[in-house]
C-alpha positions in Angstrom: 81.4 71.1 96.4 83.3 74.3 97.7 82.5 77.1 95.4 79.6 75.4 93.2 76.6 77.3 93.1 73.1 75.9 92.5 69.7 77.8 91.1 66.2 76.6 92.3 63.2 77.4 90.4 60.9 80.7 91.4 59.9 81.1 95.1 57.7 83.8 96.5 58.6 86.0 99.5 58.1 89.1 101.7 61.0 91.4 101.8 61.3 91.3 105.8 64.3 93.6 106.3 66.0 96.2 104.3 69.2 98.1 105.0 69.1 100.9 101.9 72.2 102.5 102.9 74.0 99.1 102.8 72.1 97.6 99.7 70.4 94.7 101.2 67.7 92.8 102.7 66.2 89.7 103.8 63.4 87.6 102.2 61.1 85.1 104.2 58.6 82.8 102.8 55.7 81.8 105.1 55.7 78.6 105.6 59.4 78.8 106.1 59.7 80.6 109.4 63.2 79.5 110.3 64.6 80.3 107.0 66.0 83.9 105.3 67.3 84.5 101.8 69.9 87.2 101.8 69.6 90.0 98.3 72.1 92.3 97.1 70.8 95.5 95.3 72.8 94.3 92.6 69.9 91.1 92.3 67.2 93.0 92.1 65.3 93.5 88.3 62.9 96.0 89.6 64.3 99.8 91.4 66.1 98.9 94.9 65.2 102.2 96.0 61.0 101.1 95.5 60.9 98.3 97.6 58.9 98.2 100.8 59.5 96.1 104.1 56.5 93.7 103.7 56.1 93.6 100.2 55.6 90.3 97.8 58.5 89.7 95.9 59.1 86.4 93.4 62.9 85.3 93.5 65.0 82.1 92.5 66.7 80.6 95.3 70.7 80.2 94.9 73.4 78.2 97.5 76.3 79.5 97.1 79.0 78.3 99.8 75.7 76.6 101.7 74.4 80.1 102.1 70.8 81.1 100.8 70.8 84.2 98.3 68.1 85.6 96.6 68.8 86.4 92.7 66.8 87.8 89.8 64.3 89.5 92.2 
């Protein structure tokens, strides 16, 4: 296992947190509650600088290192 990384098909979210001056944020899903998906600016399709704490967002799921990422927001 170690490095692999795996892709999940399309989820949807809400962008609960955002640190602009760092480039990130967190995604939850609703019926998810105890779970978080980290994002990099660098993941994001659309402009980092338009997105809004609260706002829907589709994104594919990766584990990289058993760590949840969001990609290809």
């Amino acid at each position: 296992m170690g490095n692999e990384t795996e892709v999940a098909p399309m989820l949807t979210g809400i962008i609960s947190n955002i640190v602009r001056e760092k480039g990130y944020g967190f995604i939850v899903v609703r019926d998810l509650v105890d779970k978080s998906w980290f994002f990099h600016k660098s993941n994001i399709k659309a402009d980092f600088g338009k997105l809004l704490k609260g706002q829907k967002v589709f994104f594919e799921e990766r584990i990289k290192d058993g760590k949840y990422q969001a990609v290809n927001i």
